[in-house]
C-alpha positions as CSV (number, residue, x, y, z in Angstrom):
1,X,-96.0,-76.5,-69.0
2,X,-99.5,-76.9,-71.1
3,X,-100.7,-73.6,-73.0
4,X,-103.5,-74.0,-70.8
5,X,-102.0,-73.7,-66.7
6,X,-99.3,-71.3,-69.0
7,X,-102.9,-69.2,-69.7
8,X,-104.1,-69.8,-66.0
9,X,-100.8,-68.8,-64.5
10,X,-101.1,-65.6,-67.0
11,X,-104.7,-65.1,-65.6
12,X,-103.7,-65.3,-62.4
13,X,-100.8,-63.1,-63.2
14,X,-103.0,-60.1,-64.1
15,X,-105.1,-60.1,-61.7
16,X,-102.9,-60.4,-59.2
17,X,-101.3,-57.7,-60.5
18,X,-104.3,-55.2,-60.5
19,X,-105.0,-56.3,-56.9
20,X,-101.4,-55.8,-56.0
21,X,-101.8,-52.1,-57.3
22,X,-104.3,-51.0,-54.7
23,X,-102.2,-53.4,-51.7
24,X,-99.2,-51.8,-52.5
25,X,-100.6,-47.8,-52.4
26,X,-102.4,-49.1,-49.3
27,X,-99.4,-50.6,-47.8
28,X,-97.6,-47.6,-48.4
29,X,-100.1,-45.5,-47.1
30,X,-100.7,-47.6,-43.7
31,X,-97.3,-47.1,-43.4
32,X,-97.7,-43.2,-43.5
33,X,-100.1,-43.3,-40.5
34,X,-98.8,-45.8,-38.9
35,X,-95.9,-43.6,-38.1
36,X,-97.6,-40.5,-37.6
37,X,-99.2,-42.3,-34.7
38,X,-96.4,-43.9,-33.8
39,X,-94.4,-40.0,-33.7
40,X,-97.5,-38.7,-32.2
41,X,-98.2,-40.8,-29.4
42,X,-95.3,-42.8,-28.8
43,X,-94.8,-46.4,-27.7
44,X,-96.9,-46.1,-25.1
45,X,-100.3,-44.9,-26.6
46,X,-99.5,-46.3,-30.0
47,X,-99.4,-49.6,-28.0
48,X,-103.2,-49.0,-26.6
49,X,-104.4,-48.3,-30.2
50,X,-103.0,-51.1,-31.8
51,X,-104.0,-53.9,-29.1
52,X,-107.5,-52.7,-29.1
53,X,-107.4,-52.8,-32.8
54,X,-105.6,-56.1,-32.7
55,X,-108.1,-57.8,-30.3
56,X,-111.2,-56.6,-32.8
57,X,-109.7,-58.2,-35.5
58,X,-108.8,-61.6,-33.5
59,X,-112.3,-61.8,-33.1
60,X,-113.5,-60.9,-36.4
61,X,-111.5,-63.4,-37.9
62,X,-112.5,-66.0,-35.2
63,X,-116.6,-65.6,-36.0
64,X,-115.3,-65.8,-39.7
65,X,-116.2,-68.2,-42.4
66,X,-114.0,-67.1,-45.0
67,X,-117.2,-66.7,-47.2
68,X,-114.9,-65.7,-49.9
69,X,-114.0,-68.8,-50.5
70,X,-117.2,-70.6,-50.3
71,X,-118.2,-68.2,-53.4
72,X,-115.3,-68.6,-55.1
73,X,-115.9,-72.5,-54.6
74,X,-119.1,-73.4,-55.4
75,X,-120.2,-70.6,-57.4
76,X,-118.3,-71.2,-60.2
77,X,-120.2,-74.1,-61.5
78,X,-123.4,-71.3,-61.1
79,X,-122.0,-68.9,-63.2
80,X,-121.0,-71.4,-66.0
81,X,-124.2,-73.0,-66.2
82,X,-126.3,-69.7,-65.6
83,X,-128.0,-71.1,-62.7
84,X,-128.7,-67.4,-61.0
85,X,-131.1,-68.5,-58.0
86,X,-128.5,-71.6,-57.4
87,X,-126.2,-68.8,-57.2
88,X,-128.4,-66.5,-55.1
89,X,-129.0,-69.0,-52.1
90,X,-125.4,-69.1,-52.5
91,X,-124.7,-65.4,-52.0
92,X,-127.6,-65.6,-49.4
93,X,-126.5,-68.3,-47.7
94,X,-122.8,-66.4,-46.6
95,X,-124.5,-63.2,-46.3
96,X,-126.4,-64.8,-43.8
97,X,-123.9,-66.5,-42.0
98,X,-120.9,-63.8,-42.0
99,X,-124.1,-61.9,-40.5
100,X,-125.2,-64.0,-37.3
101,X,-121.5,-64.6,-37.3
102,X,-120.9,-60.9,-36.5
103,X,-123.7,-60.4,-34.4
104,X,-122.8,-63.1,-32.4
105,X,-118.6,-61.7,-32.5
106,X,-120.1,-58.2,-31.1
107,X,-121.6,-59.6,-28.0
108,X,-118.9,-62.3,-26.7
109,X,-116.4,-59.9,-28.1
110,X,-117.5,-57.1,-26.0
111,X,-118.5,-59.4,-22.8
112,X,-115.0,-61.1,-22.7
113,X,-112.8,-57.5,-23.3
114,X,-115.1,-55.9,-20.6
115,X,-114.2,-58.0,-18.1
116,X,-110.8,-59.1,-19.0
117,X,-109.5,-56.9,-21.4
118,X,-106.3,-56.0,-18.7
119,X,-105.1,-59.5,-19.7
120,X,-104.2,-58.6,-22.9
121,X,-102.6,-55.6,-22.2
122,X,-105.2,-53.1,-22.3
123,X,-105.6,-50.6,-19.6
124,X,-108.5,-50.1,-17.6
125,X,-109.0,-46.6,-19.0
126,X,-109.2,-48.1,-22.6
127,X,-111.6,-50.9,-21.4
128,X,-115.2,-49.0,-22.4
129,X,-114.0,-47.8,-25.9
130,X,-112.3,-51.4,-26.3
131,X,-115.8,-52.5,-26.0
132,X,-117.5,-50.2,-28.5
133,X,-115.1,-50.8,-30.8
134,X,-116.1,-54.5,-31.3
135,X,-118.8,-52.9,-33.2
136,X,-116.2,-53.3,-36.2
137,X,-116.7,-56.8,-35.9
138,X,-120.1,-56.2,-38.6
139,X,-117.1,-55.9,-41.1
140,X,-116.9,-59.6,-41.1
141,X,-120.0,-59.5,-43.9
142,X,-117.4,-57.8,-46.3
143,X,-116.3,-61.6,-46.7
144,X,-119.2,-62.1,-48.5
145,X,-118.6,-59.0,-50.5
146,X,-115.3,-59.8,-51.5
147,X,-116.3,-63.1,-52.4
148,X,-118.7,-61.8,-55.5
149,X,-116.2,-59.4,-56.7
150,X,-113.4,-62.7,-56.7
151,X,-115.9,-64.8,-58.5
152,X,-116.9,-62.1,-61.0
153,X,-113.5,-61.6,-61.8
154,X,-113.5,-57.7,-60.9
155,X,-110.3,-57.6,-59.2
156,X,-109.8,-54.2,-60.1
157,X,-112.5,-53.3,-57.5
158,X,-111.2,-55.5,-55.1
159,X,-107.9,-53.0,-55.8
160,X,-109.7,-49.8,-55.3
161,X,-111.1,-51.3,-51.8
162,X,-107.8,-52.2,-50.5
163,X,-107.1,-48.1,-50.3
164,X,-110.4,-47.0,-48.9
165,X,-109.8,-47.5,-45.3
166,X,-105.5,-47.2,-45.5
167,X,-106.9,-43.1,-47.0
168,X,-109.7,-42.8,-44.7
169,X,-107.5,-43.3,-41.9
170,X,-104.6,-41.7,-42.8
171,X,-107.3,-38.3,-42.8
172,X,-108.5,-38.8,-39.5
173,X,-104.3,-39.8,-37.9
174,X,-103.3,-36.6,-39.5
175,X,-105.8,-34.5,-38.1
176,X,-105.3,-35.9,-34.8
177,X,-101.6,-35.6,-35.3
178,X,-101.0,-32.2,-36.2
179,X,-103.4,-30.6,-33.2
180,X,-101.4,-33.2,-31.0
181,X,-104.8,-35.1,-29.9
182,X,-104.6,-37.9,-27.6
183,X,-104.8,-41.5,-28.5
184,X,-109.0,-41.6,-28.6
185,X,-108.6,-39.6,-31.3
186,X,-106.5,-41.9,-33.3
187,X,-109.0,-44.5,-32.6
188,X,-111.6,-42.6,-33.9
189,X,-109.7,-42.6,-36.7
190,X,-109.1,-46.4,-37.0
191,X,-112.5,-46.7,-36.5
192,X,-114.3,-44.5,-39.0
193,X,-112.2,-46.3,-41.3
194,X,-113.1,-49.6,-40.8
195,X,-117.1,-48.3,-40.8
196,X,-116.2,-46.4,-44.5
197,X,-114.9,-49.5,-46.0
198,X,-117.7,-52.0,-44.8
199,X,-120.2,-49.5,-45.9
200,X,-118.6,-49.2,-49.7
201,X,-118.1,-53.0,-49.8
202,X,-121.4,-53.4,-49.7
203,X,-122.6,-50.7,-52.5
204,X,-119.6,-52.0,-54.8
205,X,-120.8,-55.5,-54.8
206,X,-124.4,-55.3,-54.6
207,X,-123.9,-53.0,-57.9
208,X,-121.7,-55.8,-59.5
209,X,-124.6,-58.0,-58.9
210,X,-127.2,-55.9,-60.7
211,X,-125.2,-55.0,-62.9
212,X,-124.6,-58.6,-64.3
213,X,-128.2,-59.3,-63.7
214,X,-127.3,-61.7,-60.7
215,X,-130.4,-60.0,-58.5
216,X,-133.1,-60.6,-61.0
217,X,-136.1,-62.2,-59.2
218,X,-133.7,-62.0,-56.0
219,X,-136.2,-62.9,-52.7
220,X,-134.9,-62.9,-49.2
221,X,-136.4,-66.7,-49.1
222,X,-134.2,-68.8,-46.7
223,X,-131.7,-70.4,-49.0
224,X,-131.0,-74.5,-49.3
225,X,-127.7,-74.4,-50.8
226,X,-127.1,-77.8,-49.1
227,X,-129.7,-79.5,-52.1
228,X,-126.6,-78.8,-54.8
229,X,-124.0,-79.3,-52.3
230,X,-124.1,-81.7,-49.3
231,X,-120.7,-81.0,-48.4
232,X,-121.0,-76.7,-47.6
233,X,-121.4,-77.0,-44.1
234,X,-118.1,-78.9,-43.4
235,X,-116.6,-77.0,-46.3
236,X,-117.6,-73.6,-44.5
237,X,-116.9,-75.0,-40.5
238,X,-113.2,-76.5,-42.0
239,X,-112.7,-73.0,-43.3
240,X,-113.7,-71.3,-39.9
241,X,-111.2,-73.1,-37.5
242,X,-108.5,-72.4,-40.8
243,X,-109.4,-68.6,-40.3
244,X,-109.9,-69.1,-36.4
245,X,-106.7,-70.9,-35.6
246,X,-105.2,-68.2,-38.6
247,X,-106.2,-65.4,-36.5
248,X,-104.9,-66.6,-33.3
249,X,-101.7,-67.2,-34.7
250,X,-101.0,-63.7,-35.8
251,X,-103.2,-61.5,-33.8
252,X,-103.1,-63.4,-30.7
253,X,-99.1,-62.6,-30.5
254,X,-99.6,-58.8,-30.4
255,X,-102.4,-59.4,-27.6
256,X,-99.7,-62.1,-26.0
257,X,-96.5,-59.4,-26.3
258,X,-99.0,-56.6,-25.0
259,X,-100.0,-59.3,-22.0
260,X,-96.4,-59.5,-20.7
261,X,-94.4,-56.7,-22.2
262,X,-97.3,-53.9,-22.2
263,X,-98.5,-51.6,-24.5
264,X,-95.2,-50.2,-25.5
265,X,-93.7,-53.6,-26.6
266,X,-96.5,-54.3,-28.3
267,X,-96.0,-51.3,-30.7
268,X,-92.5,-52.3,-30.9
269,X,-94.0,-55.7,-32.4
270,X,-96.6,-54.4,-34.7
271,X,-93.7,-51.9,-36.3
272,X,-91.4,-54.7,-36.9
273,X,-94.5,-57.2,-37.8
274,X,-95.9,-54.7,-40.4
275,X,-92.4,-53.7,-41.8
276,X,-91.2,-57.4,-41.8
277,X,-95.1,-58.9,-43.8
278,X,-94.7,-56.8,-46.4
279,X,-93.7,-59.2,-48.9
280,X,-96.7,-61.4,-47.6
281,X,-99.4,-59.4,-48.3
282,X,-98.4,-59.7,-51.4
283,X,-98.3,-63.2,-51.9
284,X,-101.9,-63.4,-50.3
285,X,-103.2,-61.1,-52.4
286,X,-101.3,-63.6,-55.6
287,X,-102.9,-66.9,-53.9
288,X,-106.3,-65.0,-53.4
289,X,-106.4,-64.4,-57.2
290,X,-104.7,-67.9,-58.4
291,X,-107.5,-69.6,-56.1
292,X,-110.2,-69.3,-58.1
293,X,-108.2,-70.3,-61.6
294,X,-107.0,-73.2,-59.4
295,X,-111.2,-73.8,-58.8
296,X,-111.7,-74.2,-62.4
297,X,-108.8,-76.6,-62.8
298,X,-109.6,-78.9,-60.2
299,X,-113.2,-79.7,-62.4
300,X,-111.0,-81.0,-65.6
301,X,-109.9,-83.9,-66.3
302,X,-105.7,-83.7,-65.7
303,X,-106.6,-80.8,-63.1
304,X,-104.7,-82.5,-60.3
305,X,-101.3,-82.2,-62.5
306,X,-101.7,-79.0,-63.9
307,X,-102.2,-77.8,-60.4
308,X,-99.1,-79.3,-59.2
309,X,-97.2,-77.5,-62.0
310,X,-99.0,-74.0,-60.8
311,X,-98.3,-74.1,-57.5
312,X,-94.9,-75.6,-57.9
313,X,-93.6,-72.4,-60.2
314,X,-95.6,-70.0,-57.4
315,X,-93.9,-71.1,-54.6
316,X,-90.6,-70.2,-55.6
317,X,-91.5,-67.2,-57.2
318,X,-92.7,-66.6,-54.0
319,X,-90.0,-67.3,-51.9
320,X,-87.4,-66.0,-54.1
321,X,-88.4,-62.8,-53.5
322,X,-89.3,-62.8,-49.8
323,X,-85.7,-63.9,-49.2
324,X,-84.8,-60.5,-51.5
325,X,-86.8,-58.6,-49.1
326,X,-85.1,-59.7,-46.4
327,X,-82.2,-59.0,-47.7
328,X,-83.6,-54.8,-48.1
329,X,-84.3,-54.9,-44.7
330,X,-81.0,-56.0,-43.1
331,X,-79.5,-53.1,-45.0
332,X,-81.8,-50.6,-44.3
333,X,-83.8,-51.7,-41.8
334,X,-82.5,-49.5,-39.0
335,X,-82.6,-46.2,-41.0
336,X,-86.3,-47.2,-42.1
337,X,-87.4,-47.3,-38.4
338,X,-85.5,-44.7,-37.2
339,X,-86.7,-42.1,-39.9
340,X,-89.9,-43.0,-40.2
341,X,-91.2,-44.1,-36.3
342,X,-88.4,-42.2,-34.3
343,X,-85.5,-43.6,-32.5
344,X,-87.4,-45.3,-29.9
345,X,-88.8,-47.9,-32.8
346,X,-85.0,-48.6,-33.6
347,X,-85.5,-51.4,-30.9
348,X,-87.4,-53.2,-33.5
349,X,-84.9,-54.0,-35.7
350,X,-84.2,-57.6,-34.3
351,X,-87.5,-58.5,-34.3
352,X,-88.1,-57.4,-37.8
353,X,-85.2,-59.1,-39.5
354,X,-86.2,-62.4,-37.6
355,X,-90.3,-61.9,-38.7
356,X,-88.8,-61.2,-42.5
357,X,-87.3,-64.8,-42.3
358,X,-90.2,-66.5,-41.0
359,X,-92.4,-64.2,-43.3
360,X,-90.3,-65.6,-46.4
361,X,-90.0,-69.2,-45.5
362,X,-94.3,-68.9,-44.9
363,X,-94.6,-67.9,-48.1
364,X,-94.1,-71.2,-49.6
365,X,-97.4,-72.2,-48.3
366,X,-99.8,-70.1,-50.0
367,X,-100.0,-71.4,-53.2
368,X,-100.2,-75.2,-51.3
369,X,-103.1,-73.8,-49.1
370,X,-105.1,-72.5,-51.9
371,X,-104.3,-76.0,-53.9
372,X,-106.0,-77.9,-51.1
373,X,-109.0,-75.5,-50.9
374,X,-109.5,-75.8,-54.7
375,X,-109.8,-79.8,-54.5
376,X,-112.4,-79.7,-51.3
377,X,-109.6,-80.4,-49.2
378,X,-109.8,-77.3,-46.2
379,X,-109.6,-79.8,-43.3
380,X,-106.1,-80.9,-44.2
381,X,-105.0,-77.2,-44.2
382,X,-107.0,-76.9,-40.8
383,X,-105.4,-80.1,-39.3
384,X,-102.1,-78.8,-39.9
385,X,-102.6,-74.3,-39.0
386,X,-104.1,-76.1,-35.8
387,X,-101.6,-78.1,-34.8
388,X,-98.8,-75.6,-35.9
389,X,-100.5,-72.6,-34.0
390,X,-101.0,-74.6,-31.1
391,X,-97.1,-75.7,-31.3
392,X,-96.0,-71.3,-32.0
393,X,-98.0,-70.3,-28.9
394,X,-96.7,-72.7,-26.6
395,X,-93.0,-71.9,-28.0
396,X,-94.1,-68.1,-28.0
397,X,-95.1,-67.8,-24.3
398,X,-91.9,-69.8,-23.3
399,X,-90.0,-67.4,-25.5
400,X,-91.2,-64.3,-24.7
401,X,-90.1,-64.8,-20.8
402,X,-87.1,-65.8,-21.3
403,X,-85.8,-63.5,-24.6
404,X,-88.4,-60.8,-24.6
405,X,-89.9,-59.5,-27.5
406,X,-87.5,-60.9,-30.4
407,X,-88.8,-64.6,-28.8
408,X,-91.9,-63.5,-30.6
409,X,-89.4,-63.8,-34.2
410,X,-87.9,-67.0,-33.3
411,X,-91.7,-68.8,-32.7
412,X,-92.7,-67.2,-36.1
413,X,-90.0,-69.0,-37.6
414,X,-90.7,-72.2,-36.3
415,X,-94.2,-72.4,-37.2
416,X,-93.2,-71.0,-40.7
417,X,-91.0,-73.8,-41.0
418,X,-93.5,-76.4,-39.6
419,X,-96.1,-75.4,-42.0
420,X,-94.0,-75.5,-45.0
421,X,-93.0,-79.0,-44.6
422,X,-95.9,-80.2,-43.6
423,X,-98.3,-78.2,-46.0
424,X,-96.0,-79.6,-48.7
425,X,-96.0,-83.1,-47.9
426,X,-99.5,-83.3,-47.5
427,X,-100.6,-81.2,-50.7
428,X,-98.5,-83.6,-52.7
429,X,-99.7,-86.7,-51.4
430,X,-103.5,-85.3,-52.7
431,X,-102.4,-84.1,-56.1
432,X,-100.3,-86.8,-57.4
């Protein structure tokens, strides 16, 4: 390995670790109110919460153009060069779109839950608060946000963010648990939440901006960003079917287990799912911060190897320990549910072991998905989430009638083990 993907790997390294900081107090925090709520309203309500909450973020992520990474991939040639108003149409240009994105998320959002939100398991008296809450869907600008504070290598604000709303909703769950409020309250919570951290997004990074002098003879003049680069528009609609299709995959399953199970199975699902994912927030939050090294790579001249090297050494990192976490939870597992959620959670405990395998095998294929996105190559990552997704619901519909909720582990696995192969092969082939 060269001194320079050694240096890359170490950049990568520390940032990941100062992201990993704030996603691991956050994480450990979630899981503090997550079974508050789940003590104080049982299966039952938890269930209502989490499916409303489930279906806001399905759409968020569907209206999503995973701005982020349009920053992160055109901006860096900007910065170098100090070209600040190439850079500001840039920042305009996502702002703009996560925007009418959101806007346009609200409305469908709240037309399509209002008149079938029973499909997906939400009952008719959660209906008109399902609807306001797709007012959350505005957080999809934060893409934008998170995308300046990647590219401006200030990962240790992207750490401090990843607490905000995990705090902020931990307040609001434990003032509704302890005077034993019903489950509106613990929406309430959810939502103020999400509102807090959209709002601080957006003062964090427009400060980073000023404070580099990145808004210096800023104008709200529609931006052309399409002059410098003729390929942002495909680049930006490959990475919203990615997210889209993403979304579906993993959201869509607690709206599908809430559909035929009901709002009790799909708390049973979300415990196991959040308990099981654990190890793969953490290798997002790694593949978030090796992207943009990987960016910078792919512009020399023996990028394509060094990138190889990288993302070969990450991926079994990375599934080394998922496999170890696994492990954790087989042996303690049960105990974990039933002293933290209650005895009624302990039904989990299939489904969660099952999830931890597919979780670890899945982790393989974040370091090959941000490898494709740093040589301008989304659509291949799009071709194959669509066409696994596609495969995982038609295997997860099938399963969960016949098996119940643990069916929802075994189509996890599949599609982890689909994407693996494939994500591999494919990266490979455009890197050698």
């Amino acid at each position: 390995m060269t001194s320079e993907h050694t240096n890359l790997f170490q950049r990568a390294t520390k940032n990941f670790g100062k992201v990993l900081t704030g996603k691991a107090v956050g994480a450990i925090i979630s899981l503090i109110y997550l079974a508050l709520a789940a003590r104080g309203l049982g299966t039952n309500g938890f269930g209502i919460i989490i499916l409303i909450h489930s279906y806001m973020l399905m759409c968020t992520r569907v209206v999503s153009f995973k701005s982020y990474d349009i920053i992160v991939k055109y901006g860096a040639e900007f910065l170098a060069t100090n070209e600040r108003r190439e850079f500001q149409d840039l920042i305009k240009f996502t702002f703009l779109l996560d925007l009418f994105a959101a806007i346009l998320g609200i409305f469908l959002g709240a037309f399509i839950v209002y008149l079938w939100g029973h499909n997906f398991g939400i009952p008719s008296e959660a209906i008109s608060l399902a609807v306001i809450y797709c007012i959350l869907i505005i957080s999809n600008v934060t893409d934008t946000t998170t995308g300046i504070l990647r590219i401006c290598d200030r990962f240790d604000i992207v750490a401090f963010l990843a607490i905000v709303e995990p705090i902020i909703r931990l307040l609001g769950v434990t003032i509704a648990f302890y005077s034993d409020s019903p489950w509106q309250a613990y929406l309430m919570a959810w939502f103020a939440a999400r509102i807090s951290y959209f709002c601080i997004s957006l003062i964090v990074a427009g400060y980073e901006l000023s404070r580099k002098n990145l808004l210096q003879s800023f104008s709200w003049k529609m931006p052309r960003p399409t002059l410098r680069n003729p390929k942002i528009w495909s680049f930006s609609w490959s990475s919203n079917f990615y997210g889209s299709t993403n979304s579906i995959g993993i959201q869509f399953t607690t709206l599908a287990v809430g559909s035929l199970i009901g709002a009790s199975g799909a708390a049973l699902f979300k415990v196991a799912q959040e308990l099981a994912e654990a190890s793969a927030k953490a290798a997002v939050v790694f593949s978030s911060a090796l992207y943009p090294e990987l960016a910078r790579l792919a512009t020399s001249s023996q990028g394509n190897s060094q990138i190889r090297s990288v993302v070969r050494k990450t991926a079994k990192s990375s599934v080394f320990i998922g496999f170890i976490f696994t492990g954790l939870l087989v042996i303690a597992g049960e105990l974990i549910l039933q002293t933290f959620f209650g005895q009624q959670f302990s039904d989990a405990y299939g489904t969660m072991i099952i999830l931890s395998i597919a979780t670890s095998v899945l982790l393989i294929t974040y370091p090959y998905e941000a490898a494709l996105y740093s040589i301008g190559k989304p659509h291949i990552a799009l071709v194959i989430k669509l066409s696994v997704t596609l495969t995982q619901l038609i295997v997860l519909i099938i399963m969960l009638q016949s098996v119940g909720i643990v069916g929802a582990g075994y189509a996890a696995v599949l599609s982890s083990l689909l994407s693996a192969v494939a994500l591999i092969y494919m990266t490979n082939r455009r890197i050698n």
